[in-house]
C-alpha positions as a printed NumPy array, in Angstrom:
array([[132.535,  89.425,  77.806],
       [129.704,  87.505,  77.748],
       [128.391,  84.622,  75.709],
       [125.23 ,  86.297,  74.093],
       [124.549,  83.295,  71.663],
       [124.849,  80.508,  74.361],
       [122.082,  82.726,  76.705],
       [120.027,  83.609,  73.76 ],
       [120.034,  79.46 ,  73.553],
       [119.009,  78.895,  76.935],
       [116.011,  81.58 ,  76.734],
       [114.909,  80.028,  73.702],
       [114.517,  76.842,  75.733],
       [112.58 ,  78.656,  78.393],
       [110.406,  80.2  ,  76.017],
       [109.374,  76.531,  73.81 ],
       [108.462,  75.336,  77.926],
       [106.281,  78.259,  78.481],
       [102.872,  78.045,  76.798],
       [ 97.161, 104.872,  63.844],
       [ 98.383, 103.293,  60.969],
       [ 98.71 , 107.102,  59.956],
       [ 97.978, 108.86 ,  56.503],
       [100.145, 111.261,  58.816],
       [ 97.84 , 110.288,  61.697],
       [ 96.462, 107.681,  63.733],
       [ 92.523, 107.812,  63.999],
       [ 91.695, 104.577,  66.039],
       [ 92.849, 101.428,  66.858],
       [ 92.428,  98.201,  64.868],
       [ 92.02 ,  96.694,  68.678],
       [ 88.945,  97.444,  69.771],
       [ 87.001,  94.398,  71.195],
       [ 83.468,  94.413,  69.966],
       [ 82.221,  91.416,  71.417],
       [ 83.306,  91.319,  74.682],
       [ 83.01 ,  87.565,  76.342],
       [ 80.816,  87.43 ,  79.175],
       [ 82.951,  89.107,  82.633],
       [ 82.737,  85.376,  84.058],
       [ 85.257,  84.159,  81.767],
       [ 87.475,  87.489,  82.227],
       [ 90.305,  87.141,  84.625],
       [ 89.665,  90.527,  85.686],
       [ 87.078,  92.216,  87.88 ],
       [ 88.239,  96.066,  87.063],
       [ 86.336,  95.218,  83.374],
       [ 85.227,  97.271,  81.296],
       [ 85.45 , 100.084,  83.65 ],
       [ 89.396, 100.198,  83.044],
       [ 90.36 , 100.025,  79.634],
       [ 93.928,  99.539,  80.208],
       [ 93.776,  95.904,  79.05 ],
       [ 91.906,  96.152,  75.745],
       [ 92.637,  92.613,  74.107],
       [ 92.15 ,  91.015,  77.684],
       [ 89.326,  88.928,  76.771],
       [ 91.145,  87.401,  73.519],
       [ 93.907,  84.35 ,  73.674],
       [ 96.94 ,  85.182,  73.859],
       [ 98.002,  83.883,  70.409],
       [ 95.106,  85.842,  68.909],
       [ 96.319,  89.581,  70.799],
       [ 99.761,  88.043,  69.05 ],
       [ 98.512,  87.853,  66.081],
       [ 96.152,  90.74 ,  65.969],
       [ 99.357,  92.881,  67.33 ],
       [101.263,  92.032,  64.442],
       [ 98.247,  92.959,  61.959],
       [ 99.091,  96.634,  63.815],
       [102.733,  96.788,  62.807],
       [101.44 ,  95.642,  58.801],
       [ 98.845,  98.038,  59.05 ],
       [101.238, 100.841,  60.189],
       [104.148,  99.586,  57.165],
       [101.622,  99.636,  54.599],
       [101.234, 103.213,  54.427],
       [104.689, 103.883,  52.987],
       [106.05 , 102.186,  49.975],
       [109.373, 102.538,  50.417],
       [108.737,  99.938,  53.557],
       [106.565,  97.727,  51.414],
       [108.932,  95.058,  50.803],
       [109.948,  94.668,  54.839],
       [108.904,  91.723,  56.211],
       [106.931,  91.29 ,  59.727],
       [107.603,  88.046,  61.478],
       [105.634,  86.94 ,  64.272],
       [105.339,  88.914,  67.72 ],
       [108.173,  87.384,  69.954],
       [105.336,  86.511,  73.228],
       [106.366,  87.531,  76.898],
       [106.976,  84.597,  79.12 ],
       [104.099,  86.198,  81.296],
       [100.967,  87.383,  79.945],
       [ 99.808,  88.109,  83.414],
       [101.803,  89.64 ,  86.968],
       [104.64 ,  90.828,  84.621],
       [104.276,  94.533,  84.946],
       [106.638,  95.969,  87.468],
       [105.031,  99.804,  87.708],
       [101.607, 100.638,  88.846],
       [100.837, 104.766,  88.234],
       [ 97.535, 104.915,  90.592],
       [ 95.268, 108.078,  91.36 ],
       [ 94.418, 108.493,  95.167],
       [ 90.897, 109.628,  95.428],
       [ 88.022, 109.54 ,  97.956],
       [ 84.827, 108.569,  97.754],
       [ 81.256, 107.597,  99.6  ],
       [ 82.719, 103.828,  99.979],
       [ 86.329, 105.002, 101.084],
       [ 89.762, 105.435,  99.41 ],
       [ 90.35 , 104.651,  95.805],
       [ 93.508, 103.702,  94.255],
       [ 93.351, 103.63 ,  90.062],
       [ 92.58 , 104.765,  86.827],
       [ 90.497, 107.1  ,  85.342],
       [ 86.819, 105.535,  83.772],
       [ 87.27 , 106.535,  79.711],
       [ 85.82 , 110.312,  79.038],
       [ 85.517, 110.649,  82.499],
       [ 87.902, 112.025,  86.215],
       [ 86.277, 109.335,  87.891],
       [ 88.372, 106.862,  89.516],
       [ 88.196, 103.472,  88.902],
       [ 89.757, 101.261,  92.094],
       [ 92.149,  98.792,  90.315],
       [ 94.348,  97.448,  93.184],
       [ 93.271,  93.742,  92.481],
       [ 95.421,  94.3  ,  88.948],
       [ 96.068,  91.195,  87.296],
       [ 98.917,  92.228,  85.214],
       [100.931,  93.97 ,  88.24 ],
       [103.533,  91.934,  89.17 ],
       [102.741,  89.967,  92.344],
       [104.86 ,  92.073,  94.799],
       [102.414,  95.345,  93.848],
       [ 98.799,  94.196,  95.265],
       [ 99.517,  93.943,  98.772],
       [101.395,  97.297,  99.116],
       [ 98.638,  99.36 ,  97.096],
       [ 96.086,  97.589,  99.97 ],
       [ 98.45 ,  98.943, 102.916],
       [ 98.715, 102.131, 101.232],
       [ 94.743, 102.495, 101.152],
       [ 94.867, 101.56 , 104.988],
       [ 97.49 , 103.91 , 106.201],
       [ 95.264, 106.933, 103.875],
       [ 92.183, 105.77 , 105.841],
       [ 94.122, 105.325, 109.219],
       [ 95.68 , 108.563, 109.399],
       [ 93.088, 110.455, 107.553],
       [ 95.302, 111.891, 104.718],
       [ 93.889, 114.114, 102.998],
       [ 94.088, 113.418,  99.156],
       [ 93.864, 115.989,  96.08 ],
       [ 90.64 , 117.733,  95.155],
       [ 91.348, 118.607,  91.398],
       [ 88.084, 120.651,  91.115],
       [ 89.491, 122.702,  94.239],
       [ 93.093, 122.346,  93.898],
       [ 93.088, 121.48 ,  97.939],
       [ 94.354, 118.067,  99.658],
       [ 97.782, 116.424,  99.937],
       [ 97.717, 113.257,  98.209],
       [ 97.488, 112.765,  94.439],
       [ 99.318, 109.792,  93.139],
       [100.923, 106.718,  93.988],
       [103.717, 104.985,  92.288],
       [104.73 , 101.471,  93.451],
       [107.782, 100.306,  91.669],
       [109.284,  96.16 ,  91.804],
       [112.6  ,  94.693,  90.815],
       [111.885,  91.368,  89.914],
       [114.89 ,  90.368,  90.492],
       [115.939,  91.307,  93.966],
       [111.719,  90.973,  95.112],
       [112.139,  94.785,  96.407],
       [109.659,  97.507,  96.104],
       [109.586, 101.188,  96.197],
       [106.809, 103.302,  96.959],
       [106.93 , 106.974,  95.559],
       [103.89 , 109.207,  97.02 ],
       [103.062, 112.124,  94.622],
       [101.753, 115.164,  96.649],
       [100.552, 118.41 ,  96.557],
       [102.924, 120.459,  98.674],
       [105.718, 119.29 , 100.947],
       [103.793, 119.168, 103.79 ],
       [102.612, 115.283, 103.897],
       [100.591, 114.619, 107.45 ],
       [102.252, 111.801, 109.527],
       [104.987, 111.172, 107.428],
       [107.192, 108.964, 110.142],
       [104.23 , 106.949, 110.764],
       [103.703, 106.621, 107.071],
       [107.237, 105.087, 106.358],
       [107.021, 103.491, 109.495],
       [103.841, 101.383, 108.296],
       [105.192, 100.867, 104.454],
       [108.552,  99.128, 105.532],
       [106.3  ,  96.689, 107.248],
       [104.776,  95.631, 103.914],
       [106.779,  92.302, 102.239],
       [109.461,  94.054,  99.951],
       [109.399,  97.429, 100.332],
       [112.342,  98.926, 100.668],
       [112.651, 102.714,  99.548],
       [109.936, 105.128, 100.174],
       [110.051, 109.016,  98.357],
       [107.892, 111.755,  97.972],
       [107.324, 113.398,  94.971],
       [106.192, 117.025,  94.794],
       [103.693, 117.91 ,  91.835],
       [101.639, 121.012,  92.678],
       [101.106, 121.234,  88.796],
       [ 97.454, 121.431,  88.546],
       [ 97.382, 119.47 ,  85.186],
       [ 97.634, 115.396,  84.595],
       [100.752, 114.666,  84.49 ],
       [101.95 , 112.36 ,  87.863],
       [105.234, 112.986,  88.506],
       [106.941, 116.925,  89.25 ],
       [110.481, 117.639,  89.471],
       [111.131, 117.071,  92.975],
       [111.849, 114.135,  95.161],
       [112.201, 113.998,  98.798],
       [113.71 , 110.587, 100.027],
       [112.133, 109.36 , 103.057],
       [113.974, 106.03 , 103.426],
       [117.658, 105.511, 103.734],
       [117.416, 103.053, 100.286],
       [116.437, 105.57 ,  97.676],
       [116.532, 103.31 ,  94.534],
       [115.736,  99.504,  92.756],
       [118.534,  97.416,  91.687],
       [117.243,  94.774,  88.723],
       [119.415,  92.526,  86.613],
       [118.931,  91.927,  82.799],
       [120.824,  89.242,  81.98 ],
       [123.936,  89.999,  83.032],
       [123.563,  93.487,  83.961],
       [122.861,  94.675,  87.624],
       [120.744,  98.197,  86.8  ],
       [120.346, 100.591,  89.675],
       [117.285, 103.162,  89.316],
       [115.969, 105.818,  91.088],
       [112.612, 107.355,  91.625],
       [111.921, 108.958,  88.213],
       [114.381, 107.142,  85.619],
       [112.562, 104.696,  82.894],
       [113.174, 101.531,  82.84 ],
       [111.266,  98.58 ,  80.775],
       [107.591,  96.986,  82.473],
       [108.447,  93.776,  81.637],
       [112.082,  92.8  ,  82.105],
       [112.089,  89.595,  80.987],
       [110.843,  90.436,  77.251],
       [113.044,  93.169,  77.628],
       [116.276,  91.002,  77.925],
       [114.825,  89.208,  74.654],
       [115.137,  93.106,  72.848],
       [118.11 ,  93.564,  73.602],
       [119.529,  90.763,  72.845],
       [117.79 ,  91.312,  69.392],
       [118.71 ,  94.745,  69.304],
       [123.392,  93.497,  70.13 ],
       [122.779,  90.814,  67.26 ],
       [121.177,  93.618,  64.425],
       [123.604,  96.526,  65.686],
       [126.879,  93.7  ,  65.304],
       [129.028,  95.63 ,  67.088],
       [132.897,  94.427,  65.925],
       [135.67 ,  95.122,  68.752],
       [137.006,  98.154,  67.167],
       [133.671, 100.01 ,  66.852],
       [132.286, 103.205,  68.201],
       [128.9  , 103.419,  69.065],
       [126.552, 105.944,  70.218],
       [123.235, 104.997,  72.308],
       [120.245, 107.862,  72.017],
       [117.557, 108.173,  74.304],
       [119.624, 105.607,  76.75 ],
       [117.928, 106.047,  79.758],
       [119.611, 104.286,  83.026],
       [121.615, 102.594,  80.132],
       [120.428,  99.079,  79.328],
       [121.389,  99.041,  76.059],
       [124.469, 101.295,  76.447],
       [126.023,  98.24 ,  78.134],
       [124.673,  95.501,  76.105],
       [126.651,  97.174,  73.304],
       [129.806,  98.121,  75.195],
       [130.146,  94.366,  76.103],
       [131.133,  93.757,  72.333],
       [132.18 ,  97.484,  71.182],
       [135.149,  99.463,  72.177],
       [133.633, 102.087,  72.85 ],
       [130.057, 103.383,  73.596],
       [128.507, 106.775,  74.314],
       [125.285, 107.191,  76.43 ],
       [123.067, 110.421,  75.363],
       [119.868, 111.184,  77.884],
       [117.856, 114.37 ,  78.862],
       [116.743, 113.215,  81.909],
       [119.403, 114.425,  85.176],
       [117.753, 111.293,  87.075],
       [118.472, 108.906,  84.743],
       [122.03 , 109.794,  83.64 ],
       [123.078, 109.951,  87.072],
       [121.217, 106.171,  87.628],
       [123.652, 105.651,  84.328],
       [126.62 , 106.555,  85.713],
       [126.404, 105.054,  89.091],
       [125.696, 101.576,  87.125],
       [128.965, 101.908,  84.834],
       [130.86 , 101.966,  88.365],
       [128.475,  98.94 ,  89.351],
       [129.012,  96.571,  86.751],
       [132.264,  97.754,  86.196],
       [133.291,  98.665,  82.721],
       [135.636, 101.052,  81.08 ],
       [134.376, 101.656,  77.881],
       [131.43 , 103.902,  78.484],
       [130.971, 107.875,  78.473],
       [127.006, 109.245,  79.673],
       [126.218, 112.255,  78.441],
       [123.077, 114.801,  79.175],
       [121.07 , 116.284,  76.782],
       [119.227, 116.358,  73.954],
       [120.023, 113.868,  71.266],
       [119.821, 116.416,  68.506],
       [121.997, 119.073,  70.226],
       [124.819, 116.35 ,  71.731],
       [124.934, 113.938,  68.753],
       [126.354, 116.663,  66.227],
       [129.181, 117.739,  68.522],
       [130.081, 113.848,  69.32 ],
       [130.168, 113.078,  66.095],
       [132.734, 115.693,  65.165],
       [134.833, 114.562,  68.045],
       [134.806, 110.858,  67.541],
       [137.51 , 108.955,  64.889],
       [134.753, 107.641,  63.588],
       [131.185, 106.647,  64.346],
       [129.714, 102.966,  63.541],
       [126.753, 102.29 ,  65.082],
       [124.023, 104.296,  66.247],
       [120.926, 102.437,  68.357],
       [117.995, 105.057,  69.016],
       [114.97 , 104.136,  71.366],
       [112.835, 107.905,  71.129],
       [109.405, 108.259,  73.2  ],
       [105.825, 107.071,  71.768],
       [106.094, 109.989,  69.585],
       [109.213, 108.875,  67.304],
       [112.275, 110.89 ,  66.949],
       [112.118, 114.308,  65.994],
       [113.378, 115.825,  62.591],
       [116.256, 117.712,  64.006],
       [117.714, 114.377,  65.627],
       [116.528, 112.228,  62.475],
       [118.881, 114.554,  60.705],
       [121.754, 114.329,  63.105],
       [122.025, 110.774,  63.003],
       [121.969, 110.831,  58.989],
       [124.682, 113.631,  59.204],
       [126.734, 111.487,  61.526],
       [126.491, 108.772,  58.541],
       [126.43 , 105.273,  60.833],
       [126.863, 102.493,  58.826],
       [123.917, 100.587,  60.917],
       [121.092, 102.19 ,  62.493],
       [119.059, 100.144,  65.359],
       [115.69 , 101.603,  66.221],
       [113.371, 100.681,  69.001],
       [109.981, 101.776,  68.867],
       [107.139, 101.498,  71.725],
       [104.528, 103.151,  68.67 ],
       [104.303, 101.401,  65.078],
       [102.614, 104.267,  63.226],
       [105.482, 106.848,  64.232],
       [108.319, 104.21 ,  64.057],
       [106.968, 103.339,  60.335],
       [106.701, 107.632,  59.735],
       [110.5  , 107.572,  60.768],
       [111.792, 104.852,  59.089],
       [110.15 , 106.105,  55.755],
       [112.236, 109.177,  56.161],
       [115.256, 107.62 ,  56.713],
       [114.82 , 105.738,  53.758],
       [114.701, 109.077,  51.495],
       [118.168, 109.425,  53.173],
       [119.526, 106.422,  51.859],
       [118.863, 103.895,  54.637],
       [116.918, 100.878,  54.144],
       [115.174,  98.824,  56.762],
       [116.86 ,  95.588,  56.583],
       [114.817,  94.054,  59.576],
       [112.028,  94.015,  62.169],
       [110.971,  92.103,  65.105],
       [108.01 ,  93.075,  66.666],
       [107.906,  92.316,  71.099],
       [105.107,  92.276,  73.201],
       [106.252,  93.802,  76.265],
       [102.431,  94.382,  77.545],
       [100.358,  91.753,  77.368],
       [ 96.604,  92.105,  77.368],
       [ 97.057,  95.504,  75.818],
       [ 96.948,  96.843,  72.382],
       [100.994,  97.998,  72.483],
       [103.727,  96.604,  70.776],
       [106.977,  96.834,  70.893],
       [109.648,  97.106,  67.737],
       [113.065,  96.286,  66.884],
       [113.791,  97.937,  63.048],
       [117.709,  97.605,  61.618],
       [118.453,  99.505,  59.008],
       [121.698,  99.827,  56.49 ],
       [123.27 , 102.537,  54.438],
       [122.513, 101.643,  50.981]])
C-alpha cells in the first residue's frame, strides 16, 4: 500500500520550488484576450493564427486566476451550489512542454507539407510543429514526419475531393519512459512506402511504436475504428506515481501527467476509501483512478465503453499486480444498475464523464445505487455545475471542489467536486 500523505508531502515541496457559464448553455467564453501584447513578447510564433492557446499572452498567475473566475461564473448559476466554495487553481509544474499528445492535420500546400490546426472559421491549415506546449520529445518527430511526406511523395487527403492517403498525425510521449508513438491516420489501407516509413520514424530519438489508423469517414473526426500496428511495440508505458500505465493507440489518458498525479491524489483523499469498502470507477479509461482507489479499498470495479481502453485496463491490473480489481465494458448507465444489484454493498462511486457531463440515465443510476460519497471529475465547469445541481435535488450536496489546470495557456480547467448524501 502506499504512503499517499508522505508523497502528497514531497509534491507539495516540488511545487513551493517551482515558480458557458450556462442559463442551460454556454454562449462564449469569459477568456477572450482583447488586447493582445505585441507577438515579440509571445513565446509563440503560431499566434494568433492558432487559437489553441487563448490566455498565452497573460501570466501565469493571471490565466490562474482568471480560470478560477470560470468555475464561479459557471456555480453561480445554480443556487443550490451557491454556498460551495472555489479555492485557488492548483498550477501545473509546467506551463510550457507539458502536453504529451499532438492531434495534427497533414496538408499540402504552395510552400510544402503542413502539419497543424485549422485557422478559426476556416479548413485552412495552420503549420504548428514549433508548439511550445508539446512536450519536448514531440517537435523533432512532427519535423521527420514532414520530411519522410516530402521524401516519398505521400500523398495526403483532399477533403474537397475525398482523394489522397494521408490525413492526420498523432504523436503520443510517455514522460516517463522518454518514448514516443507515432499513429498515422489514413484514408484507406493502402499507405505508399510503408517499410521505408517505419524504417525512417524508428530513427527519430524516442520513437518506439508506429500504427496506422484507418478513417475513411469523410467528416472531422481524426481517429476511425481500426488500427494496423506497424512496429513490434504497439503501446506507451507511463507511471503516475506509483502506477506503471500501459496504453495503446486509441485509449485516453491525461495531457499533463504530472498535474494529473496531483488529481488523483485529490480525488483518493475526497473519495476516503476505508479497507472494507466497495467502490465503483465510471468512465475509467486505462484505469488511473481505478487503482488509486483499489490501493486503499477492498474492492474496486472499472466501467469503460471503449474495447481499447478496457483491454489497456486489464493488461495494467496484471502489470502492477493487484487483486482487487474487476474491468468491465460498457456503458455506465447500462452496467452500473446490474453491479449494483450484485454487490453487498456499494460505497463509493468516482465518475470522470466527457466535456459534455454525465448523462441523465447514468446521473440516475448512480443516485439509485445510493453511494454514500460521490467523486466527480470534470474537464467542463458549466456541465459539471448543470450536474452537480441535479444531484443536489437528489439529496447530495457538494461538500468540495478543487479546480486543476491541466492545460496551461488555454482557457480549460480541470475539476475535482465531492459530494455527500445528506
Amino acid at each position: 500500500m502506499v504512503d499517499h500523505r508522505r508523497a502528497e508531502r514531497s509534491d507539495r515541496r516540488r511545487s513551493a520550488k517551482s515558480p458557458k457559464p450556462v442559463r442551460r448553455r454556454i454562449h462564449h467564453s469569459p477568456f477572450t484576450i482583447h488586447h493582445s501584447p505585441p507577438e515579440a513578447a509571445l513565446p509563440c510564433a503560431h499566434y494568433p493564427d492558432c487559437v489553441g492557446c487563448t490566455l498565452i499572452g497573460n501570466p501565469y498567475g493571471e490565466q490562474l486566476r482568471r480560470k478560477r473566475e470560470f468555475v464561479r461564473a459557471a456555480f453561480r448559476e445554480y443556487p443550490t451550489l451557491g454556498a460551495v466554495d472555489v479555492p485557488e487553481v492548483v498550477g501545473s509544474p509546467r506551463a510550457f512542454g507539458y502536453r504529451n499528445q499532438a492531434k495534427l492535420v497533414v496538408r499540402r500546400a504552395g510552400r510544402g507539407v503542413l502539419l497543424g490546426v485549422y485557422r478559426p472559421g476556416t479548413h485552412q491549415v495552420v503549420d504548428i510543429r514549433q508548439c511550445p506546449v508539446h512536450h519536448p520529445l514531440i517537435t523533432p518527430v512532427i519535423e521527420a514526419i514532414a520530411r519522410v511526406v516530402e521524401h516519398y511523395d505521400i500523398p495526403t487527403y483532399d477533403e474537397r475531393t475525398r482523394s489522397g492517403t494521408l490525413r492526420y498525425v498523432v504523436v503520443r510521449v510517455s514522460a516517463w519512459a522518454k518514448t514516443v508513438q507515432v499513429i498515422l491516420v489514413t484514408r484507406e489501407r493502402l499507405l505508399p512506402h510503408t517499410r521505408d516509413i517505419v524504417r525512417s520514424l524508428l530513427r527519430v530519438r524516442g520513437v518506439r511504436s508506429v500504427v496506422q489508423n484507418i478513417n475513411s469517414d469523410p467528416g472531422n473526426v481524426i481517429l476511425g475504428t481500426q488500427y494496423v500496428p506497424l512496429t513490434r511495440e504497439t503501446a506507451l508505458v507511463e507511471r503516475v506515481d506509483f502506477l506503471k500505465l500501459k496504453t495503446h493507440a486509441g485509449a485516453f489518458l491525461q495531457a499533463n501527467i504530472s498535474i494529473a498525479r496531483k488529481l488523483y491524489l485529490q480525488t483518493l483523499e475526497w473519495a476516503a476509501p476505508q479497507a472494507d469498502d466497495t467502490c465503483v470507477d465510471l468512465y475509467c479509461g486505462v484505469g488511473a483512478l481505478t487503482f488509486f482507489l483499489a490501493s486503499v479499498a477492498k474492492h474496486v470495479v472499472g466501467i469503460e465503453e471503449s474495447p481499447i481502453a478496457i483491454g489497456d485496463a486489464k493488461e495494467n491490473v496484471r502489470l502492477n499486480g493487484f487483486h482487487n480489481i474487476r474491468f468491465h465494458c460498457g456503458a455506465a448507465a447500462e452496467k452500473l444498475p446490474a453491479l449494483a444489484q450484485q454487490l453487498p454493498r456499494l460505497d463509493i462511486i468516482t465518475l470522470n464523464p466527457p466535456r459534455k457531463g454525465a448523462d441523465t440515465a447514468t446521473r440516475a443510476a448512480i443516485v439509485a445505487a445510493a453511494p454514500s460519497r460521490i467523486v466527480y471529475i470534470s474537464c467542463d465547469p458549466a456541465t459539471l455545475a448543470r450536474d452537480l445541481d441535479w444531484f443536489a435535488g437528489q439529496g447530495y450536496r457538494t461538500a468540495h471542489l478543487q479546480p486543476f489546470d491541466l492545460l496551461p495557456q488555454t482557457e480549460h480547467v480541470e475539476c475535482v467536486a465531492a459530494l455527500v448524501r445528506n
